[in-house]
DRENVEX-928746 format. One record per residue (C-alpha): x, y, z; residue number from 1; chain; residue in one letter. Coordinates in steps of 0.02 Angstrom, whole numbers, plus 50000, padded with zeros to 5 digits. Last residue first. Example, Ala and Ser with C-alpha at 12.3 -4.5 7.8 and 13.67 -1.06 7.14 Angstrom:
@x->50684&y->49947&z->50357&nr->2&kette->A&rest->S
@x->50615&y->49775&z->50390&nr->1&kette->A&rest->A
This chain:
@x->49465&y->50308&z->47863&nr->364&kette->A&rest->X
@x->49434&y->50198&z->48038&nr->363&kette->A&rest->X
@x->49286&y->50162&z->48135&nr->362&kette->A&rest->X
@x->49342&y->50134&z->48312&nr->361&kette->A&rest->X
@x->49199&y->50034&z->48411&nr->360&kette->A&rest->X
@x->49164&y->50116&z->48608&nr->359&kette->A&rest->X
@x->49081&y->50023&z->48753&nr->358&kette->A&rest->X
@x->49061&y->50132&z->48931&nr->357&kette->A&rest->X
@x->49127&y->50069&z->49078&nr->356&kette->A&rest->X
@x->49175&y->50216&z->49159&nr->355&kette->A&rest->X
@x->49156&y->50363&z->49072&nr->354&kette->A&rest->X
@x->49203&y->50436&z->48892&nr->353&kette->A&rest->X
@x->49254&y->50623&z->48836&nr->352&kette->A&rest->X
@x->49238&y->50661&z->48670&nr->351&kette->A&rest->X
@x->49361&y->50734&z->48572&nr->350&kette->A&rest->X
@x->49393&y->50598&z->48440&nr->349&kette->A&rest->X
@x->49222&y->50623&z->48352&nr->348&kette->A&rest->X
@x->49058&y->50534&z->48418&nr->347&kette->A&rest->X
@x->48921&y->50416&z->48344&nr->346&kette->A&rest->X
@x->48793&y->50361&z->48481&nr->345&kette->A&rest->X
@x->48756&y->50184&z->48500&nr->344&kette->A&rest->X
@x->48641&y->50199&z->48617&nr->343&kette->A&rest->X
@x->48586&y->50404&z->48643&nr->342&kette->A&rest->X
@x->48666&y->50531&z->48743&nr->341&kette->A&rest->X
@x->48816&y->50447&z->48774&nr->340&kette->A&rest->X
@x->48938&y->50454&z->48905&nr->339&kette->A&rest->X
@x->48832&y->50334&z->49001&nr->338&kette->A&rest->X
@x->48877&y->50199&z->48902&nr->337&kette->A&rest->X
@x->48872&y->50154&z->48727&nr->336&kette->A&rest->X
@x->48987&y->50234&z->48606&nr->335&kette->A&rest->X
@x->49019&y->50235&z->48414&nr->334&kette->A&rest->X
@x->49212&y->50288&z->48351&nr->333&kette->A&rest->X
@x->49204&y->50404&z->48221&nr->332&kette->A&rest->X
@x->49349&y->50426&z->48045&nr->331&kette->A&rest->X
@x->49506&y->50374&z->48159&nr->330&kette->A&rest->X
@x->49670&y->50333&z->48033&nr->329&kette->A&rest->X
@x->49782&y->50474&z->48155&nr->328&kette->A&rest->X
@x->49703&y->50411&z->48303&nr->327&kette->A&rest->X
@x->49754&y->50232&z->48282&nr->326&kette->A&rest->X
@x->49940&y->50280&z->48264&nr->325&kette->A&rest->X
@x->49989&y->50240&z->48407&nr->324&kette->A&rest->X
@x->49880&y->50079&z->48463&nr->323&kette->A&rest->X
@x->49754&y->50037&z->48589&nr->322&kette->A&rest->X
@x->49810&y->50165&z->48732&nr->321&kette->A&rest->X
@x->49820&y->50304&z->48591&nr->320&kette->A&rest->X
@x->49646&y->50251&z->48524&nr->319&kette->A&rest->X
@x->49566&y->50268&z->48689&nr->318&kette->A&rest->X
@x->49671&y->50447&z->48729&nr->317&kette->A&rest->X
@x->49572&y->50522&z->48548&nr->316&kette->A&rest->X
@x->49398&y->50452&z->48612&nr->315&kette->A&rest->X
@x->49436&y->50558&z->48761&nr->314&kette->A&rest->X
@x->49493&y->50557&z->48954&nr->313&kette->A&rest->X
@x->49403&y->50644&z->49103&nr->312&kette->A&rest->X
@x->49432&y->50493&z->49218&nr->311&kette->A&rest->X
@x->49589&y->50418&z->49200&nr->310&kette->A&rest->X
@x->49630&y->50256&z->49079&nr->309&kette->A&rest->X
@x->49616&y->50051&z->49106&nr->308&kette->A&rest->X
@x->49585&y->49971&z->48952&nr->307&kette->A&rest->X
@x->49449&y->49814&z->48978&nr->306&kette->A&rest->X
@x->49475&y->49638&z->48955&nr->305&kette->A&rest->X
@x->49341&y->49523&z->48998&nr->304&kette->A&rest->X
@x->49182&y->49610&z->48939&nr->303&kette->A&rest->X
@x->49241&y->49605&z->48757&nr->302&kette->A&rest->X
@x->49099&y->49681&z->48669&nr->301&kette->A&rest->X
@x->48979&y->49566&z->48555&nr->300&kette->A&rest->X
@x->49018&y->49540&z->48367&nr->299&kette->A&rest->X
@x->48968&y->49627&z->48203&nr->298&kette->A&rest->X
@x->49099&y->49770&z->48206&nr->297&kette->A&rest->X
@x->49213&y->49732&z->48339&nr->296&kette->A&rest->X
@x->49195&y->49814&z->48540&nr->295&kette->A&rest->X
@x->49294&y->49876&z->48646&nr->294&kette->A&rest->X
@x->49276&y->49896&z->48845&nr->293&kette->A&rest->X
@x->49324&y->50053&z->48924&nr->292&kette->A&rest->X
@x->49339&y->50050&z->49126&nr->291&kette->A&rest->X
@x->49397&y->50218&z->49220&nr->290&kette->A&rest->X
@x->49519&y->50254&z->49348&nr->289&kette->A&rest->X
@x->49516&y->50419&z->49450&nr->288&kette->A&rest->X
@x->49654&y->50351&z->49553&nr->287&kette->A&rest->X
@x->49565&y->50429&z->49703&nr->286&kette->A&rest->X
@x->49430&y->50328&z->49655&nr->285&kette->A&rest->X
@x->49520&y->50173&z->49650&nr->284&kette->A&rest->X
@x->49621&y->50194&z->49810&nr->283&kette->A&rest->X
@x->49446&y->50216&z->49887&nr->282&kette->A&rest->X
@x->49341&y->50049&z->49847&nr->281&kette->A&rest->X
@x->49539&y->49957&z->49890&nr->280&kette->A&rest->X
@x->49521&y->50039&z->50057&nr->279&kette->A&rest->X
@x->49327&y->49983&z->50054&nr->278&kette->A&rest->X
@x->49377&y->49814&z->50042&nr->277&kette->A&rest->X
@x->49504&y->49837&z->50186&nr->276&kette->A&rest->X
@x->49389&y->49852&z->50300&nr->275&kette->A&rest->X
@x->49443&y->49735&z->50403&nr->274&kette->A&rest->X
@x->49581&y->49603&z->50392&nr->273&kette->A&rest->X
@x->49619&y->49556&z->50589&nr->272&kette->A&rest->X
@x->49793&y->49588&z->50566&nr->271&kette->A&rest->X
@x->49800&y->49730&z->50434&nr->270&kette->A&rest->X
@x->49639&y->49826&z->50518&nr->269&kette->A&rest->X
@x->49595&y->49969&z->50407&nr->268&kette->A&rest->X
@x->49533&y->50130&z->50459&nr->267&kette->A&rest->X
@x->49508&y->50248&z->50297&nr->266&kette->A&rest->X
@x->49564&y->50447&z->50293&nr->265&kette->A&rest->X
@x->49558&y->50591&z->50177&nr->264&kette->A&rest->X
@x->49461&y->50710&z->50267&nr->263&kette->A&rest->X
@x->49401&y->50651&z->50446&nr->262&kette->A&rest->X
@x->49255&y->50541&z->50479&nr->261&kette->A&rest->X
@x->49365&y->50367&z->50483&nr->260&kette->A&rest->X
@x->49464&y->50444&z->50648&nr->259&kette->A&rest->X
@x->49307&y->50494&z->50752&nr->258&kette->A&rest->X
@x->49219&y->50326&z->50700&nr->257&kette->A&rest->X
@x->49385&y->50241&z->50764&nr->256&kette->A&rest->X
@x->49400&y->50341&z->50910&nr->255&kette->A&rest->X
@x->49226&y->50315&z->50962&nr->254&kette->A&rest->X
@x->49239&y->50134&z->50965&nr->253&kette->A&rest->X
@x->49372&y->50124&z->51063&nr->252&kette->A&rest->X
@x->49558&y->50083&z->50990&nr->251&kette->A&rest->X
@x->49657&y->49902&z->51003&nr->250&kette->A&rest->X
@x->49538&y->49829&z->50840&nr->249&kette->A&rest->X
@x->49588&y->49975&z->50742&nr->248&kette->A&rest->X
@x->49768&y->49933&z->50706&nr->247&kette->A&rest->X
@x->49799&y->50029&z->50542&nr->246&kette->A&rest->X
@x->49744&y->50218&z->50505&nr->245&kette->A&rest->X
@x->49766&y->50244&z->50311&nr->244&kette->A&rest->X
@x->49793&y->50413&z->50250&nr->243&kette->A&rest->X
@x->49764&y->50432&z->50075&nr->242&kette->A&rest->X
@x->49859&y->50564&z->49988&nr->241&kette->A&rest->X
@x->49853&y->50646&z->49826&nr->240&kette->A&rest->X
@x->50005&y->50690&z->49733&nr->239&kette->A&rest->X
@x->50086&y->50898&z->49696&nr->238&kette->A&rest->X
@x->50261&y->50876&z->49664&nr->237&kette->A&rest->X
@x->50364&y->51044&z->49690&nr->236&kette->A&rest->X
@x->50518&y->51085&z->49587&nr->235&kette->A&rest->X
@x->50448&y->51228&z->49512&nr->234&kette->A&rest->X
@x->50548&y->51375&z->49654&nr->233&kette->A&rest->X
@x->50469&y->51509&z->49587&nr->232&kette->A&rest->X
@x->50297&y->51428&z->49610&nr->231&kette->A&rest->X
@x->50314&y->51361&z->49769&nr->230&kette->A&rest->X
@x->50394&y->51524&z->49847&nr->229&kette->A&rest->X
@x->50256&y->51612&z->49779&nr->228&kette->A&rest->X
@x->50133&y->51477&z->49876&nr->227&kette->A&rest->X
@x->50236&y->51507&z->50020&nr->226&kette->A&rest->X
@x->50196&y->51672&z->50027&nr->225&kette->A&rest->X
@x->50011&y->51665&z->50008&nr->224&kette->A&rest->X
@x->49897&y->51620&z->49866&nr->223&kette->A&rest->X
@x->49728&y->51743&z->49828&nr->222&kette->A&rest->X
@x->49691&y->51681&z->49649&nr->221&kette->A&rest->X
@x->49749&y->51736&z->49494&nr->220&kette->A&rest->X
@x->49938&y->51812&z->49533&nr->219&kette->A&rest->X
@x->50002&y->51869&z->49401&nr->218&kette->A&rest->X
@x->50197&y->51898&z->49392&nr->217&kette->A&rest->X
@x->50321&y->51955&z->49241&nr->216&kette->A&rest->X
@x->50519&y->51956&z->49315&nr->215&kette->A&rest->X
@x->50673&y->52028&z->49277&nr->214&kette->A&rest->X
@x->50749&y->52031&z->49459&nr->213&kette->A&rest->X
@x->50758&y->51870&z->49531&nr->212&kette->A&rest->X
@x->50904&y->51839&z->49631&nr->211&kette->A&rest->X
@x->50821&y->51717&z->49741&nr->210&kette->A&rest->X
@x->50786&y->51837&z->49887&nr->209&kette->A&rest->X
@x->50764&y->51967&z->49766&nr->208&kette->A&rest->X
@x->50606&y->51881&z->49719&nr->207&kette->A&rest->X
@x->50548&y->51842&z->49867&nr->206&kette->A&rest->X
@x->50589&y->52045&z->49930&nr->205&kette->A&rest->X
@x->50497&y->52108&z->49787&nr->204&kette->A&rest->X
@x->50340&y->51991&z->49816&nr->203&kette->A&rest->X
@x->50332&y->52047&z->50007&nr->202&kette->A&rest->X
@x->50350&y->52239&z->49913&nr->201&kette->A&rest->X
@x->50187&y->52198&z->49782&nr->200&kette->A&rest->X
@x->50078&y->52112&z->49938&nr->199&kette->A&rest->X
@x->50042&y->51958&z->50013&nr->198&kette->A&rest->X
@x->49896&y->51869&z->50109&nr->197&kette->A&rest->X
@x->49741&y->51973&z->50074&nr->196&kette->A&rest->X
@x->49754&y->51995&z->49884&nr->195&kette->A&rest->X
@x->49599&y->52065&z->49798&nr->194&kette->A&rest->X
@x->49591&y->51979&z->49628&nr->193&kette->A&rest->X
@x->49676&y->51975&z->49461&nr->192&kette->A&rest->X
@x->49818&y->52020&z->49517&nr->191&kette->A&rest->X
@x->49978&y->52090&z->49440&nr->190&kette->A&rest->X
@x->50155&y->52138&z->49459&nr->189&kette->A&rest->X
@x->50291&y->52171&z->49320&nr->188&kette->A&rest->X
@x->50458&y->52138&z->49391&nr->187&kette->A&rest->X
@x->50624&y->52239&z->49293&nr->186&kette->A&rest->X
@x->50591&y->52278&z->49116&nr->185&kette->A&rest->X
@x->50753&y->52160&z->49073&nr->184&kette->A&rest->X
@x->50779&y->51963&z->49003&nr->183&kette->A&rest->X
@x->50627&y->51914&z->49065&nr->182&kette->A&rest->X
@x->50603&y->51775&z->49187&nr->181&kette->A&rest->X
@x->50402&y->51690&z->49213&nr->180&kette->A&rest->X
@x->50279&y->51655&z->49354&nr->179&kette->A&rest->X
@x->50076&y->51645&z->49326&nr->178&kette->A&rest->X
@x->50014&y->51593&z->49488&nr->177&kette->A&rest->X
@x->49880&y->51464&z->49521&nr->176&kette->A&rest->X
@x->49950&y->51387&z->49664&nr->175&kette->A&rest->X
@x->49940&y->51191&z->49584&nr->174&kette->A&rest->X
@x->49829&y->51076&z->49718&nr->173&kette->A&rest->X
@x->49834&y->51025&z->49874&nr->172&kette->A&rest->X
@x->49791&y->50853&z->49940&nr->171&kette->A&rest->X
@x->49991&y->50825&z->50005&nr->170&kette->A&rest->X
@x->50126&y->50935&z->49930&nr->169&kette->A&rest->X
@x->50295&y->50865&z->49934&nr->168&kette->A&rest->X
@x->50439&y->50986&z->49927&nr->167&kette->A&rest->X
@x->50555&y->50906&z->50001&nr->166&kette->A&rest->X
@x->50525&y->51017&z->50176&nr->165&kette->A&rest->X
@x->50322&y->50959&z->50149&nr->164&kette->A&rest->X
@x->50365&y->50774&z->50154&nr->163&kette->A&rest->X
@x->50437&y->50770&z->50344&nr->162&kette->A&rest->X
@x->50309&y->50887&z->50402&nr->161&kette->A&rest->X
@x->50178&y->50786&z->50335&nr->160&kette->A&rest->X
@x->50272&y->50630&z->50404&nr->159&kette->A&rest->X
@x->50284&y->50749&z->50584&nr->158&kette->A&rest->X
@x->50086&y->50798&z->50591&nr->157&kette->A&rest->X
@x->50016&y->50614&z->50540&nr->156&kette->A&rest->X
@x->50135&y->50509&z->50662&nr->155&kette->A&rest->X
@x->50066&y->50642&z->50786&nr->154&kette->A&rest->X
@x->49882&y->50600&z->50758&nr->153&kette->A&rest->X
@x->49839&y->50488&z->50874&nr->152&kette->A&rest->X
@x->49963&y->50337&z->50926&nr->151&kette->A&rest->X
@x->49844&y->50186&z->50913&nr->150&kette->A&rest->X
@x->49785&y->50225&z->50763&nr->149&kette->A&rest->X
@x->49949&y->50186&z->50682&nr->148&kette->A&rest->X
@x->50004&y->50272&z->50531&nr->147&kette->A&rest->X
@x->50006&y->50206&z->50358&nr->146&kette->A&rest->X
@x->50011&y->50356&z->50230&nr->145&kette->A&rest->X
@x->49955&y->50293&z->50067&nr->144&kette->A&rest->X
@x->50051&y->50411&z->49908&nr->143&kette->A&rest->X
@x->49988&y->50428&z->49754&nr->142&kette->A&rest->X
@x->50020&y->50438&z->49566&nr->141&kette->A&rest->X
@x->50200&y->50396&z->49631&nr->140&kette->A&rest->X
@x->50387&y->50460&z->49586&nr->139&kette->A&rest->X
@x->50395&y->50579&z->49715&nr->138&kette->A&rest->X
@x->50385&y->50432&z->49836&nr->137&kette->A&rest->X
@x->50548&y->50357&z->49777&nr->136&kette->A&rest->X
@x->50639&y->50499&z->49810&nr->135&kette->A&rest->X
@x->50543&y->50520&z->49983&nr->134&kette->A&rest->X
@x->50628&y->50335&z->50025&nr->133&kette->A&rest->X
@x->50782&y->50387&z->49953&nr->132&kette->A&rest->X
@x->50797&y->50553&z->50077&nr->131&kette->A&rest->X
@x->50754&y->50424&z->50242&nr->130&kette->A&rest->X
@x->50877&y->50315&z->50215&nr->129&kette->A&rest->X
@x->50904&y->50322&z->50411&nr->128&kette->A&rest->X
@x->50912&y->50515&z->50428&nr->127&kette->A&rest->X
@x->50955&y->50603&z->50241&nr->126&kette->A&rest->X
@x->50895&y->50801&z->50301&nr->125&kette->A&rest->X
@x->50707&y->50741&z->50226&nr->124&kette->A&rest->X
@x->50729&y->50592&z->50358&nr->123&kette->A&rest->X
@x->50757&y->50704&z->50501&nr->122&kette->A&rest->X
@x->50588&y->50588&z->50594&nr->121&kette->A&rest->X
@x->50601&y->50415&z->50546&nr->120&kette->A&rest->X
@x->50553&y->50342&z->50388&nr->119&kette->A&rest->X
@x->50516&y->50154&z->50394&nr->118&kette->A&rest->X
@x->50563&y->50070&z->50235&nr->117&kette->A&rest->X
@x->50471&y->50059&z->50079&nr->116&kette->A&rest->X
@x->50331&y->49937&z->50007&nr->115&kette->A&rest->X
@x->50291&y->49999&z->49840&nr->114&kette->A&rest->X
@x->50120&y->49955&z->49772&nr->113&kette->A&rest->X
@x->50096&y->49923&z->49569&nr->112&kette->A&rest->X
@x->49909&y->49941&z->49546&nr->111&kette->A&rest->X
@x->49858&y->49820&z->49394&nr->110&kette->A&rest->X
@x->49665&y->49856&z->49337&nr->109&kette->A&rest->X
@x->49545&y->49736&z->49298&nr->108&kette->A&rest->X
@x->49420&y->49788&z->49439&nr->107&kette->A&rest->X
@x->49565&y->49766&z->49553&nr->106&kette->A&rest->X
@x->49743&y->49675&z->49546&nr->105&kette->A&rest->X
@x->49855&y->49741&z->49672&nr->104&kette->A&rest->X
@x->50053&y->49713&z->49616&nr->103&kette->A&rest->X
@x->50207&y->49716&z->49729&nr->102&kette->A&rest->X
@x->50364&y->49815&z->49730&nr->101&kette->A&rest->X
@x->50496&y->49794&z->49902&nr->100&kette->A&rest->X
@x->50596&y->49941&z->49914&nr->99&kette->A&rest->X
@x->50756&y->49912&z->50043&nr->98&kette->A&rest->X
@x->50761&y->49879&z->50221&nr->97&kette->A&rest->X
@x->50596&y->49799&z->50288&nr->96&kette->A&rest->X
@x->50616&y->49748&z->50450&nr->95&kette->A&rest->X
@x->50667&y->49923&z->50526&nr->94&kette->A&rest->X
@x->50568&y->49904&z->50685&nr->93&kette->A&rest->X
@x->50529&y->49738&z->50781&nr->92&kette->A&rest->X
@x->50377&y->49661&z->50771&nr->91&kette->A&rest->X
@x->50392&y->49557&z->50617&nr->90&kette->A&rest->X
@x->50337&y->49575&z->50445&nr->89&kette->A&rest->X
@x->50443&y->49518&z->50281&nr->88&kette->A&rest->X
@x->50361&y->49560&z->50117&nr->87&kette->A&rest->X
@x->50262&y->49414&z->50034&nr->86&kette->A&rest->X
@x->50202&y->49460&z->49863&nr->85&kette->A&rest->X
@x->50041&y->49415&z->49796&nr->84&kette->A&rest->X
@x->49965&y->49585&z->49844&nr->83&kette->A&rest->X
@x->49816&y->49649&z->49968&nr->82&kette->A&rest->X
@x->49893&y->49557&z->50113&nr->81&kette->A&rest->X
@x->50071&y->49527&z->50102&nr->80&kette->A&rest->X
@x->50068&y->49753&z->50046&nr->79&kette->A&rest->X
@x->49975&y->49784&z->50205&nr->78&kette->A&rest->X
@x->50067&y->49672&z->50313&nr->77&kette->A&rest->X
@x->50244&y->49755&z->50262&nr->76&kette->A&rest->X
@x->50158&y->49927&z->50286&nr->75&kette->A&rest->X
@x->50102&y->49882&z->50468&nr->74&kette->A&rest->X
@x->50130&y->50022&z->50583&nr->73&kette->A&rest->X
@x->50325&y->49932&z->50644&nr->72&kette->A&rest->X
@x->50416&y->50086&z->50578&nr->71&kette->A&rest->X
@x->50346&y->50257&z->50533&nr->70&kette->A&rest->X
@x->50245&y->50268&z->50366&nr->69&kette->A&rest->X
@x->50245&y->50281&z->50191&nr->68&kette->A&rest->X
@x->50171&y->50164&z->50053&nr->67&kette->A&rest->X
@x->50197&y->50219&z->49878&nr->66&kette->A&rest->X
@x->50067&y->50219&z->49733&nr->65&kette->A&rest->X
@x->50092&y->50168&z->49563&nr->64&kette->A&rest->X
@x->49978&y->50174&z->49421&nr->63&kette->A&rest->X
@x->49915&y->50053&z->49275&nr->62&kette->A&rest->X
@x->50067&y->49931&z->49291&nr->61&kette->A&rest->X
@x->50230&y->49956&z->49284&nr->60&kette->A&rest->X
@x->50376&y->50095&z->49364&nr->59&kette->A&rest->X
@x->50526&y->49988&z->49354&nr->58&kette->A&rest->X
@x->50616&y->50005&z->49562&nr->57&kette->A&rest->X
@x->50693&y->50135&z->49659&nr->56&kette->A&rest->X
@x->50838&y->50080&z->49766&nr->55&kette->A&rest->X
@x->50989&y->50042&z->49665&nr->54&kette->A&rest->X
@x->51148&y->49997&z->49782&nr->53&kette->A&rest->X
@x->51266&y->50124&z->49793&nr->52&kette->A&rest->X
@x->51391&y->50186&z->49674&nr->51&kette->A&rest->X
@x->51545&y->50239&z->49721&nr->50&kette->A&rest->X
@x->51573&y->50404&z->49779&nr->49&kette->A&rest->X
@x->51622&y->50566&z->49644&nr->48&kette->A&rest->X
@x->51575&y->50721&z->49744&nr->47&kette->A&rest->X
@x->51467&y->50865&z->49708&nr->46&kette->A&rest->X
@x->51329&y->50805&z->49803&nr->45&kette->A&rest->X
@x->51139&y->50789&z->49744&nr->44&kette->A&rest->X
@x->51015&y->50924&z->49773&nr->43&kette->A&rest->X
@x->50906&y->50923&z->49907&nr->42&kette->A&rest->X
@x->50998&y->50984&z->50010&nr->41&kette->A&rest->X
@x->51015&y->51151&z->49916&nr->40&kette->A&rest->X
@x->50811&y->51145&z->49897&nr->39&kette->A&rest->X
@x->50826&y->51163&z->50090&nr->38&kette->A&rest->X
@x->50913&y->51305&z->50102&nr->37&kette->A&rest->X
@x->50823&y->51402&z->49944&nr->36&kette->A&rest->X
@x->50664&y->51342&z->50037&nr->35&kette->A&rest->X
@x->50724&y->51434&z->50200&nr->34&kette->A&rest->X
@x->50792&y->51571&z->50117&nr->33&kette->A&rest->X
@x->50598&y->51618&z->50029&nr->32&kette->A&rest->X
@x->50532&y->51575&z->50219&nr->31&kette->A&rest->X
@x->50651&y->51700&z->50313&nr->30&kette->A&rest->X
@x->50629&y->51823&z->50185&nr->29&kette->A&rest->X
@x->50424&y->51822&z->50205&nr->28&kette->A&rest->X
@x->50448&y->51817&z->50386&nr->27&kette->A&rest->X
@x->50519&y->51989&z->50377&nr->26&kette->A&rest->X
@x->50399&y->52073&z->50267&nr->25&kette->A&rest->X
@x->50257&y->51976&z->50384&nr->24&kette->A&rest->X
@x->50339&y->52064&z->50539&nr->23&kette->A&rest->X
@x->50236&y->52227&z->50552&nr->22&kette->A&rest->X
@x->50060&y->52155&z->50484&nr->21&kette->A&rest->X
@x->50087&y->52015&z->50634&nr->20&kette->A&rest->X
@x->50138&y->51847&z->50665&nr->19&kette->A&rest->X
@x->50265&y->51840&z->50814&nr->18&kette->A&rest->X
@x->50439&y->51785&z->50769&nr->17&kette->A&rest->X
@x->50499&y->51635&z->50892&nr->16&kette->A&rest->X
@x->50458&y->51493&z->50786&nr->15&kette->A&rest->X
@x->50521&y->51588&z->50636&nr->14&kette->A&rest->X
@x->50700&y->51625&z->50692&nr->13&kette->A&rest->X
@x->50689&y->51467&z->50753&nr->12&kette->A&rest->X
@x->50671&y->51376&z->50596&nr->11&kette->A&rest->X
@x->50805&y->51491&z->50525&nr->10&kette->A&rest->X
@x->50931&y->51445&z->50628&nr->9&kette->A&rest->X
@x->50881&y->51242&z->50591&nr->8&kette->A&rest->X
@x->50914&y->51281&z->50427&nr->7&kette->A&rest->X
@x->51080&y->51369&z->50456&nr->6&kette->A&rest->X
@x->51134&y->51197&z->50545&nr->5&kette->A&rest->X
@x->51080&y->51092&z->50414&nr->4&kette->A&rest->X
@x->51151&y->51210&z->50278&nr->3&kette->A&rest->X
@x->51329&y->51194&z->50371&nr->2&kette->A&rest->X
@x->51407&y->51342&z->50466&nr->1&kette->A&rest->X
């Protein structure tokens, strides 16, 4: 029995166990064997084959984000149309074949957007390219999820699904669960608040599940099952989504203000070029990119060049991205902006700038 085949066993197994206080022991196992399953295919193959043609391509540029979607919703129009490069677009499926990069210049900044090939649904068990194109996508800052308004939300559900079995986690964040192997003293179990979800035993079983049995764990917020299995697993990749609706201008009215009101989402029309202005507007903030202009002793700041770093950074990060050892030689660095409580205000390397505020390294 292959690991697709027991996977697919277990996936049942769940599907047809009622939820209830009785069977969450049970269902607990099923889940902790289900991730060790699939974590098994994720893992590369034993065997020596030639080597295939490279897929990923050089991360550059201030961030990267990934384009996923189903074939034919418009990713190749998408990337034409907000970068200078031309990807193929047609109207049959599959056009684009292999990883096509291509760079969105906003606000200063330099957005490297990967154009990648259809996935269809199996694609996290290696259907139609499907396990390089989530490879790629675990390499991002963030991923854009073109799906096609047209179709509701069941592009949505199955991509989620898709990402979620390799151990993609869409607009969650970090369970925070302290996990860690000792060498003997058997499993130390704590909480720091009333747990509703699991229990000590259900922890037990996880961790005997993955041959765990020297173990310290605190849990400090109320996580469930899956969280634990997360957490001992510490392969997961935790990236924000955007989830971009595409071919608005064949929907009602209503649908489109239904669809743009829900978490996470923007309606864009590729063809017809709307709103994709305020797409751009969002990508940045959920970047978290900031503007910091320099400034020389004696002259103006430099308004036309501006570093490009992530919201909640400090003087110390601004020297980094200017030089190396620039923060080792740094005696105050003197801010304007918002950041500041008074204009120019003299600050030590720890202080955290915003966007677009002005800042002058004086050195030792």
């Amino acid at each position: 029995m292959g690991i697709l085949e027991k996977i697919s066993e277990i996936e049942k197994e769940i599907a047809r166990t009622q939820k209830n206080k009785a069977t969450e022991y049970h269902l607990g196992l099923l889940k902790a064997k289900l991730a060790k399953y699939r974590s098994q295919l994720l893992e590369p193959s034993k065997k020596a084959g030639e080597k295939g043609e490279g897929f990923d391509v050089l991360k550059s540029g201030d961030a990267r984000v990934a384009l996923i979607g189903f074939p034919s919703v418009g990713k190749s129009t998408l990337l034409s149309t907000l970068t200078k490069t031309q990807s193929e677009a047609a109207s049959y499926e599959f056009t684009t074949l292999t990883c096509i990069p291509g760079v969105i210049e906003y606000k200063g900044a330099n957005i490297q957007l990967l154009d990648l090939p259809g996935i269809i649904e199996g694609a996290s068990q290696g259907k139609g390219r499907g396990k390089q194109v989530i490879a790629v996508a675990r390499t991002a800052d963030l991923v854009l999820m073109m799906l096609d308004a047209t179709k509701g939300d069941v592009q949505k559900t199955l991509l989620q699904k898709e990402l979620e079995s390799v151990g993609i986690r869409l607009n969650t964040k970090k369970p925070n669960i302290y996990f860690k192997h000792k060498k003997g003293g058997g499993i130390a179990f704590n909480a720091v608040c009333p747990l509703t979800k699991v229990d000590e035993k259900l922890v037990q079983l996880i961790l005997h599940e993955y041959k765990i049995f020297n173990a310290e764990v605190l849990f400090r917020e109320d996580c469930s099952a899956d969280d634990l299995i997360d957490v001992i697993s510490g392969n997961r990749i935790y990236l924000s989504c955007l989830y971009v609706y595409n071919k608005i201008d064949q929907i009602s009215l209503e649908e489109v203000n239904r669809i743009a009101r829900s978490p996470h989402s923007v309606v864009v029309s590729c063809n017809m070029k709307l709103n994709l202005d305020f797409l751009l507007e969002t990508l940045w903030e959920y970047l978290a990119f900031i503007r910091v202009y320099t400034k020389k002793p004696g002259q103006p700041p430099d308004f036309n060049d501006c570093l490009i770093l992530r919201r909640g950074v400090t003087v110390e990060h601004v020297c980094h991205s200017i030089h190396r050892t620039l923060a080792q030689v740094l005696k105050y660095a003197l801010v304007w902006g918002t950041s500041a409580k008074f204009n120019p205000q003299r600050v030590g390397a720890h202080h955290i700038v915003h966007d677009e505020d002005v800042i002058q390294i004086v050195k030792k």
